[in-house]
C-alpha positions in Angstrom: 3.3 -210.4 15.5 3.1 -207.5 17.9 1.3 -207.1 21.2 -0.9 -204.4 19.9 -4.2 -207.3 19.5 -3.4 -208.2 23.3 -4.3 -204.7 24.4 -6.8 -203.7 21.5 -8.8 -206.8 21.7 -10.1 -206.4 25.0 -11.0 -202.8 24.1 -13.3 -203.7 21.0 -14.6 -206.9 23.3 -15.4 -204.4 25.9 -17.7 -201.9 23.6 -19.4 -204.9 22.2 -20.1 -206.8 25.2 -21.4 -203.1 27.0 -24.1 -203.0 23.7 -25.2 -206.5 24.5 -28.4 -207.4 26.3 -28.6 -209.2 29.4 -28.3 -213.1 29.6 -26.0 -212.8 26.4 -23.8 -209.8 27.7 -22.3 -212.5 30.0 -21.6 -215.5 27.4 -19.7 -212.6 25.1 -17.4 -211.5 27.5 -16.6 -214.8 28.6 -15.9 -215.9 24.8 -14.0 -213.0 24.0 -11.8 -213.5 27.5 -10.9 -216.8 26.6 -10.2 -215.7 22.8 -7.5 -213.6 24.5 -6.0 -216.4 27.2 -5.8 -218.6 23.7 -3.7 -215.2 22.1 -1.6 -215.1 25.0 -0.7 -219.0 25.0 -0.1 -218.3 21.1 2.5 -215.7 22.4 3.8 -218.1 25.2 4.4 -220.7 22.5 6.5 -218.5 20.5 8.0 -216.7 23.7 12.0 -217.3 23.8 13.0 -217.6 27.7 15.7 -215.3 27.4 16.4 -211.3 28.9 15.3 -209.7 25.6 11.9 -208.2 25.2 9.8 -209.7 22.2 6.6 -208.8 20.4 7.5 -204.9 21.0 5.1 -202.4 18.8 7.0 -199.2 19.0 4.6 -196.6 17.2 5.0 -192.5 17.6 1.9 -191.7 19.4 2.6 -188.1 20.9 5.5 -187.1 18.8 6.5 -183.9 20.4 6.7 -184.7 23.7 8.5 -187.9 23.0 5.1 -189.9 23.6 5.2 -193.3 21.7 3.1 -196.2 21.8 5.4 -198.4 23.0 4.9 -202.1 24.1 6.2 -205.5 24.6 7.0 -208.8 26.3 9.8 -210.3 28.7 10.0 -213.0 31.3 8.7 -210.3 33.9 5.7 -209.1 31.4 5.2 -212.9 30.2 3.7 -214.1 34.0 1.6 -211.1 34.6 -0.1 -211.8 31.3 -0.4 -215.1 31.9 -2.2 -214.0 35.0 -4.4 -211.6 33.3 -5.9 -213.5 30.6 -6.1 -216.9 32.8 -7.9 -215.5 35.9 -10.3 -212.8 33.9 -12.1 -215.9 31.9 -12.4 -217.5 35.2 -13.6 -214.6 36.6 -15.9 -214.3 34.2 -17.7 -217.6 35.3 -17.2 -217.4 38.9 -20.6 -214.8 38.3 -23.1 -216.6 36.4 -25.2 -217.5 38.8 -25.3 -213.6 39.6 -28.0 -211.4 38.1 -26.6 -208.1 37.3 -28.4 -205.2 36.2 -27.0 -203.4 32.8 -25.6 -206.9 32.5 -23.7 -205.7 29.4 -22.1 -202.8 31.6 -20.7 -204.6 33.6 -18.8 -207.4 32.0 -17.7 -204.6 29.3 -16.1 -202.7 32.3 -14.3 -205.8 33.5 -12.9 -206.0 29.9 -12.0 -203.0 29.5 -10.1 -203.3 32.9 -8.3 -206.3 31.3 -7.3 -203.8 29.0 -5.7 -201.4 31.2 -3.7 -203.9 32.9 -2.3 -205.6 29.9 -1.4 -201.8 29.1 0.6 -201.6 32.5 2.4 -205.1 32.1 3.7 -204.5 28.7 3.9 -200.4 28.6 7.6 -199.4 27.8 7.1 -196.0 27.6 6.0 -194.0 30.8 3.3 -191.8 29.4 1.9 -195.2 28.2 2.4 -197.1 31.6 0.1 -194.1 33.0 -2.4 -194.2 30.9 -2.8 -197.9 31.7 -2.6 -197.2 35.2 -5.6 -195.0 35.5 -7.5 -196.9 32.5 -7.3 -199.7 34.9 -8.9 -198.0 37.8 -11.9 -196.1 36.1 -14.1 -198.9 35.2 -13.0 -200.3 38.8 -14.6 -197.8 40.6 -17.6 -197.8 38.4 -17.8 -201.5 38.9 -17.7 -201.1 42.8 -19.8 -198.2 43.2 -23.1 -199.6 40.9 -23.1 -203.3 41.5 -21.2 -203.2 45.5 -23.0 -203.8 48.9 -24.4 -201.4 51.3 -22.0 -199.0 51.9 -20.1 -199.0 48.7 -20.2 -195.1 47.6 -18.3 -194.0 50.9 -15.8 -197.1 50.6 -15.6 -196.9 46.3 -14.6 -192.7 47.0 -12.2 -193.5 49.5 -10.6 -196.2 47.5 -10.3 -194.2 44.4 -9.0 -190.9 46.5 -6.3 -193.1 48.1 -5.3 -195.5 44.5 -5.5 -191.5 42.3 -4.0 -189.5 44.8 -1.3 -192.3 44.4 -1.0 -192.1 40.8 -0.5 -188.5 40.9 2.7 -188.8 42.8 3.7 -191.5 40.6 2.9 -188.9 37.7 5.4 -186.4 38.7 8.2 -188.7 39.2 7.6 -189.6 35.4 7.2 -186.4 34.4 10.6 -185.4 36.3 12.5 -188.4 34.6 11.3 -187.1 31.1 12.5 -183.4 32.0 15.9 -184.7 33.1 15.9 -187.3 30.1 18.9 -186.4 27.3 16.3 -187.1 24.7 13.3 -185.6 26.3 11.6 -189.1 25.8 9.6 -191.2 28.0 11.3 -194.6 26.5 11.9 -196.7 30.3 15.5 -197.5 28.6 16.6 -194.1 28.7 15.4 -193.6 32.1 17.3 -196.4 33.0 20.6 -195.3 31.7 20.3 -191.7 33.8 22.8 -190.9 36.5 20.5 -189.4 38.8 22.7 -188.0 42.2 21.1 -189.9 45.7 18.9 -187.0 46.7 16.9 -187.0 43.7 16.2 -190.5 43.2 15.2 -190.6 46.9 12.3 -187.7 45.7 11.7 -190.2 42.8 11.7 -193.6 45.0 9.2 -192.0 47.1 6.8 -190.4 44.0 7.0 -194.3 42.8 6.5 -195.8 46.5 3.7 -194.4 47.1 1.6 -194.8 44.5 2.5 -198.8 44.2 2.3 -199.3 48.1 -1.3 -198.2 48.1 -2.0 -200.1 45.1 -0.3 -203.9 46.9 -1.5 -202.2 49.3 1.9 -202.5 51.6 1.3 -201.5 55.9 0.5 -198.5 56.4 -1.3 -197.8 53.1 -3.8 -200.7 53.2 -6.7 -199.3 55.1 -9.2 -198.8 51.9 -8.5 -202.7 51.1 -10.6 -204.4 53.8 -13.5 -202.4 53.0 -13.4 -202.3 49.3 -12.5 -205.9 48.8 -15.9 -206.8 51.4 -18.1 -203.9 50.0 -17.2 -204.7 46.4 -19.6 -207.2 44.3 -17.4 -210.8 44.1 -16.3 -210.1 40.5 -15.2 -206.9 41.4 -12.9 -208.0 44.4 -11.3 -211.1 42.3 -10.4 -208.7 39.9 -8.6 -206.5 42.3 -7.3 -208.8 44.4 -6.3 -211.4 41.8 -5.0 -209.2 39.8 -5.2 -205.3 40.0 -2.7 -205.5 43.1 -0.1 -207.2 41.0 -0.3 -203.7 39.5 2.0 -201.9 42.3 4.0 -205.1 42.7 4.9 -205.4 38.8 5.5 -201.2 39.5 8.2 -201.5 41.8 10.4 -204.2 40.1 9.7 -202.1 36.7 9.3 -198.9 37.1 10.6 -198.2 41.2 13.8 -199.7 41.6 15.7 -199.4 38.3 14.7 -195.7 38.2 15.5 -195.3 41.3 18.3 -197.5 42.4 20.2 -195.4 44.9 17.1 -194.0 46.5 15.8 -197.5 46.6 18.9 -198.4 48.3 19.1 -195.8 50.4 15.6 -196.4 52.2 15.7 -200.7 51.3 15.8 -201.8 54.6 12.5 -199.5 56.1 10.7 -200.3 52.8 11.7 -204.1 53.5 10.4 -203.8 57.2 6.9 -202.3 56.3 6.7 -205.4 54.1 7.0 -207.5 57.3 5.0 -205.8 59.6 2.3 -206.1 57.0 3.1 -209.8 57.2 2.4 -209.4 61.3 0.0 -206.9 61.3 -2.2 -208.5 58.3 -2.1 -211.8 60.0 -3.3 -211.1 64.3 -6.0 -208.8 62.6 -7.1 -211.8 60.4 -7.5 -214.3 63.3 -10.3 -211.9 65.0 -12.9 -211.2 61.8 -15.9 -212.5 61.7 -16.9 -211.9 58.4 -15.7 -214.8 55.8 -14.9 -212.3 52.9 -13.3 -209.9 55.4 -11.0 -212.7 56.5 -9.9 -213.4 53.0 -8.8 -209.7 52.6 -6.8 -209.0 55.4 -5.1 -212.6 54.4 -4.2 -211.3 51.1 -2.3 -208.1 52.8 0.1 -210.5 54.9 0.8 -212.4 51.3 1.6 -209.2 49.9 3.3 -208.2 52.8 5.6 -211.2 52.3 5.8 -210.8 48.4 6.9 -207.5 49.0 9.5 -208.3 51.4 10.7 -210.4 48.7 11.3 -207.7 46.0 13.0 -205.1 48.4 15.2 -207.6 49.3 16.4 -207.6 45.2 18.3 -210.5 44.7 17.3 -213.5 42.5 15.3 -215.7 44.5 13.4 -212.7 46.0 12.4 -211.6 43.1 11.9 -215.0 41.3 9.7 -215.8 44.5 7.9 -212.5 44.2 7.0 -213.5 40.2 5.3 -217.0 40.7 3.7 -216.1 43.7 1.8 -213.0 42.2 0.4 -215.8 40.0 -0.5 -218.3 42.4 -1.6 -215.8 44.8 -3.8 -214.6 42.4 -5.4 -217.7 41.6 -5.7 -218.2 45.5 -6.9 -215.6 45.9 -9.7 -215.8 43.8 -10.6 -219.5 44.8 -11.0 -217.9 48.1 -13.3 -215.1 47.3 -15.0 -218.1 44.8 -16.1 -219.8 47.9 -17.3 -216.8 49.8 -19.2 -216.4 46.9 -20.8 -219.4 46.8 -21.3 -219.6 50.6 -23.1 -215.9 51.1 -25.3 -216.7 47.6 -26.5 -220.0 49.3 -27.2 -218.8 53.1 -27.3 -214.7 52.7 -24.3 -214.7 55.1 -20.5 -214.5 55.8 -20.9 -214.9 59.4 -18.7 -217.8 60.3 -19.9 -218.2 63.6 -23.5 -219.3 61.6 -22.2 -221.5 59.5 -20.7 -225.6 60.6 -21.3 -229.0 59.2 -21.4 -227.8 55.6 -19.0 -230.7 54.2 -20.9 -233.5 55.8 -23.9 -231.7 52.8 -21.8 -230.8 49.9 -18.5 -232.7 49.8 -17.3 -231.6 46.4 -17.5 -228.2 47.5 -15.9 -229.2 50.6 -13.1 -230.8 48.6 -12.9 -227.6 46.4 -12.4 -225.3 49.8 -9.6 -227.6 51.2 -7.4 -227.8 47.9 -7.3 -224.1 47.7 -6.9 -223.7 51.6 -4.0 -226.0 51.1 -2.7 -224.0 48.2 -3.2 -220.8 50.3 -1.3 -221.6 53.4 1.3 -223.2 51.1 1.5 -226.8 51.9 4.1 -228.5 49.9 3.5 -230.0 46.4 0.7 -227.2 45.7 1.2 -224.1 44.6 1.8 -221.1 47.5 4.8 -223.7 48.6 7.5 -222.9 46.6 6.9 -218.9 45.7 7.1 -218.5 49.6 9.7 -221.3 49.9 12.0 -218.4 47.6 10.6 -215.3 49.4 11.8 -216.3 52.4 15.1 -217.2 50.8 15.6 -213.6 49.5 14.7 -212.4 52.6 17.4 -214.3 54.7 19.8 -213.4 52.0 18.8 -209.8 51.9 22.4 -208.1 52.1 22.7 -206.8 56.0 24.1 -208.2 59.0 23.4 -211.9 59.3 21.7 -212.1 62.3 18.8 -209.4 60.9 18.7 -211.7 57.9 17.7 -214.5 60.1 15.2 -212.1 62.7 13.7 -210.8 59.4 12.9 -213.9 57.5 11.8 -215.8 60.8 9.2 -213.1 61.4 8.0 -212.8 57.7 7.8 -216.8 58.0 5.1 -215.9 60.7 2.9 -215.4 57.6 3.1 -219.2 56.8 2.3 -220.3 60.6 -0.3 -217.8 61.1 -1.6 -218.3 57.9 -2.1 -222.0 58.8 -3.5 -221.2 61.9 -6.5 -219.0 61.3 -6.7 -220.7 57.8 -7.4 -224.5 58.9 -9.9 -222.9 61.9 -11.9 -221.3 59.2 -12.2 -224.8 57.6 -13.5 -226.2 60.7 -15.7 -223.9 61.9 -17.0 -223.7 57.8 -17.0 -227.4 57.0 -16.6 -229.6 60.1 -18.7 -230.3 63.1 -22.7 -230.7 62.7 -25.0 -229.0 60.7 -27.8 -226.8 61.9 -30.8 -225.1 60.4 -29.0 -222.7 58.2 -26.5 -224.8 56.9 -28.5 -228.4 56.2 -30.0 -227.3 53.1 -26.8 -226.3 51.4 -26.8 -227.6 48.0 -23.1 -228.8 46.2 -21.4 -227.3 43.0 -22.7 -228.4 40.3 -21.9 -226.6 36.6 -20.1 -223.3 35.9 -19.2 -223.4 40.0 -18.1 -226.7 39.8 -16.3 -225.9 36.5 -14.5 -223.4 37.7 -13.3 -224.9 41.2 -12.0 -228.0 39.1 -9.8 -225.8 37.0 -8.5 -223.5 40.1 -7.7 -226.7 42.1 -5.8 -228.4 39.1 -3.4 -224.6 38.9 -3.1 -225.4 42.5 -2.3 -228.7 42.3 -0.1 -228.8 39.0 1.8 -225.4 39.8 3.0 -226.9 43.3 4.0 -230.0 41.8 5.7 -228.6 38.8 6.5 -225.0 39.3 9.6 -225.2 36.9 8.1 -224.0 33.1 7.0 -221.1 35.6 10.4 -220.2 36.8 11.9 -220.6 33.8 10.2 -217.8 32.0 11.3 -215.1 34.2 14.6 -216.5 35.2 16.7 -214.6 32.2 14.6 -211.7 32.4 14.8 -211.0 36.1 18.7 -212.3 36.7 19.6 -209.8 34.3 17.7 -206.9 35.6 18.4 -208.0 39.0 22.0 -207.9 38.5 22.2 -205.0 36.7 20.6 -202.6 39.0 22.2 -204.5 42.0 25.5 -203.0 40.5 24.7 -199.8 40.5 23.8 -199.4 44.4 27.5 -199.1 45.0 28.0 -195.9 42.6 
């Protein structure tokens, strides 16, 4: 059993859903996503916890270049699968009460995007990882560019200029590891094992750093987010926040740091305070929008900010924090755009200074919002509580003087307060107070919405109370690579 039908499925599912007509187009894809979150718990179940990688096809592909098909599974591919194939089928439902045109079109384009990414999570081969990378952001573009708001062409070209004129840089610095491979291979184990000198690893930390910090997006490479996450149709932003950003954080604890170590370490501590002024910056812009949706996005950069801060600090619970919070933030995240979704179909508006009263209306939806708020700002026993709980940790454990250690991780903790802050005032300005003429006649969840908040508020719930089977899966996988590489900063 091989992880080929992970990544081919959703490529066949995709053609066949795009044929479909509309009104079944919809009910296809969301049968053939779930057939793949059930092939991925079949993997899980026979998953062993350890530091190896499992399920591994290893096929020629491009033989005289050293191209191969090249795939597989450890603890560090085993979440962001996980994530993949539990949050598209969700996805997935969070639009049936949408009309799309070229129905079919659509949901084969969000399929294929599943595709990509599974490429990306599981690619051990270089040429493959890039592939993936760019098959991921095609039918992303398309998506936000034909179904997206207003303004979406001028916001979908500046989003794909920025993520591909990222990739490109990333493409040299593979293309560079390959030339200076022994083997002439793109195998990520033989770039591993190369004894770059410091000056050349900083050229290939950089090549890599830029094209994953505009895909997180890390501070100062975030400014096509906003717009493309509020321009983009809901589907579209759950798929990019939820999981397309895990993209450039999976990059940089796969691909950055062990191919670059010394040039990682060489520039750690600026990349580890970009993280936190992302956390900062992310945050005071968040408490002035206006716009719901808006407010949402520029929340997601301070997580990231934070999750970020976490990897570049590379030990254990950094980077064990960093792996179940991409999860959690991902399904979050995508409760959060849920709601917008649900609030601007109902009343035609974000606006939050129009809206009020709407729990005293619809209390299951009100009880819906508040769980995943709660999970959000990460409130003990749910699930943002103990991924942030760890990134914190790494961060005040982040090898420098002690008393940076404590300056850095109390300001990065700003993300938690502030968070809170502009997070519960959104609830009561949404939800509390009276109602008034716009809001009075909101109706409550009721079938694939209220479906789909149950299931995102049981992740929340369950993953805060017991995050452990969670931990456990990337434990081996990410002590060993953590330690490894950690070694080799002192060459």
């Amino acid at each position: 059993m091989t992880v080929s039908i992970l990544l081919f499925l959703p490529i066949v599912a995709a053609v066949i859903t795009a044929l479909l007509k509309n009104g079944i187009a919809k009910h296809a894809a969301l049968f053939f996503s779930v057939a793949q979150l059930v092939i991925a718990l079949i993997f899980l179940s026979k998953f062993v916890p350890d530091a190896s990688t499992q399920f591994v096809i290893d096929v020629p592909w491009i033989s005289s270049f050293g191209i191969y098909f090249s795939a597989g599974i450890d603890g560090i591919s085993m979440i962001l699968v996980l994530l993949t194939t539990v949050l598209v089928p969700l996805i997935i439902l969070t639009t049936y009460q949408h009309q799309y045109k070229n129905e079919g079109a659509f949901y084969g384009l969000i399929l294929f995007m599943q595709a990509g990414m599974l490429v990306v999570f599981t690619a051990l081969d270089g040429f493959l990882f890039y592939v993936g990378w760019e098959a991921a952001l095609i039918p992303i573009y398309f998506i936000c560019a034909l179904w997206g708001g207003g303004n979406r062409i001028r916001i979908t070209i500046k989003f794909f200029i920025y993520t591909f004129a990222g990739s490109l840089f990333m493409l040299v610095g593979i293309i560079y590891l390959y030339l200076q491979s022994p083997d002439k291979t793109f195998d990520i184990h033989n770039f591993y094992k190369m004894t770059l000198d410091v000056k050349h690893q900083s050229w290939i930390f950089w090549a890599f750093f830029l094209a994953f910090a505009i895909k997180m997006p890390l501070f100062p490479f975030h400014t096509w987010q906003p717009d493309t996450y509020t321009e983009a149709p809901s589907g579209g932003t759950m798929m990019l926040s939820g999981i397309m950003l895990k993209m450039g954080i999976y990059g940089a604890i796969r691909w950055m740091i062990p191919n670059a170590p010394l040039g990682f370490y060489h520039f750690q501590a600026l990349a580890m305070i970009l993280g936190v002024i992302g956390v900062v910056y992310a945050s005071i812009i968040a408490f002035k929008q206006k716009d719901g949706k808006r407010l949402v996005a520029y929340s997601s950069i301070a997580h990231v900010g934070l999750i970020a801060a976490g990897i570049f600090a590379w030990n254990i619970a950094g980077v064990q924090g960093a792996m179940i919070q991409m999860l959690n933030h991902g399904i979050n995240v995508v409760g959060m755009f849920f709601i917008w979704d649900i609030i601007s179909r109902r009343l035609n508006t974000r606006e939050i200074d129009q809206l009020g009263g709407i729990a005293k209306v619809a209390p299951k939806f009100a009880i819906g919002f508040l769980i995943i708020l709660l999970g959000t700002v990460g409130l003990p026993l749910t699930n943002g509580f103990i991924g942030e709980f760890l990134l914190l940790k790494g961060v005040f454990d982040f090898s420098v003087l002690h008393y940076v250690n404590l300056v850095l991780a109390a300001v990065a903790g700003l993300t938690i307060i502030f968070g809170a802050v502009y997070m519960l005032r959104l609830y009561k300005n949404v939800m509390q107070g009276e109602t008034n003429p716009l809001t009075a006649t909101f109706a409550d969840v009721s079938g694939t919405e209220k479906l789909t908040l149950c299931i995102i508020c049981a992740l929340v719930i369950v993953l805060g109370i017991y995050p452990q089977p969670i931990l456990h899966i990337s434990e081996a996988a990410v002590t060993q690579l953590v330690n490894q590489i950690g070694s080799k900063f002192t060459m």
